[in-house]
N, C-alpha and C positions, 0 to 999 in steps of 0.2 A: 469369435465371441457369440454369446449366444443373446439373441434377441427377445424371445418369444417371454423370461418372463417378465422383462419389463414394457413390453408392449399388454401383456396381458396384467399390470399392476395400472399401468393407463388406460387399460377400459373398464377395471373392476372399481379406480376409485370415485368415478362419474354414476356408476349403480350403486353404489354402497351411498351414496351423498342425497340422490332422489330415492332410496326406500327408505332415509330416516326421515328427510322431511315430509313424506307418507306418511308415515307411523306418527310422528309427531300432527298433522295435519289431521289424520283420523283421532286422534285423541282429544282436538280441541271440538270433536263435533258433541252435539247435546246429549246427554245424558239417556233421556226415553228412549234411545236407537242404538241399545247397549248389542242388542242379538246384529245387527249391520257391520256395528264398530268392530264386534269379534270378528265377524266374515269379512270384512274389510282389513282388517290387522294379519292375520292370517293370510289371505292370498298374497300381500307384500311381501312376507317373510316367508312364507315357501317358493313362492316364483319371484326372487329378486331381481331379475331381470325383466319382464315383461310386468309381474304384478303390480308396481306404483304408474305405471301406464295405465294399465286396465282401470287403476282407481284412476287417474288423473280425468279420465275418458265419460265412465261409468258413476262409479261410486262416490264421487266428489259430490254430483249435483243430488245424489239423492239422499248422503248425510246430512248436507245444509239447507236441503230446502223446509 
């Protein structure tokens, strides 16, 4: 039996789960920081894997401060 695509549906639904609450997270930041929100929404949803990292890291503190 073949294992790999339910090992790989076990590690895609742990990234699919932190780049919504990325996206959602970038969307509750302020308004006047429209041009970050786009660079920040975007890096999520092209590098789903690494991108809500890079924001978690990065981008988080400079939305909300």
């Amino acid at each position: 039996m073949n294992t790999l695509p339910v090992i790989l549906l076990i590690l895609m639904i742990p990234c699919v789960i932190v780049a919504l609450w990325a996206t959602i997270d970038i969307s509750k930041a302020s308004y006047h920081k429209k041009d970050q929100k786009w660079l920040w929404t975007n890096i999520v949803i092209l590098f789903p894997l690494i991108g809500p990292f890079i924001y978690l890291y990065y981008g988080r503190k400079k939305l909300f401060d």
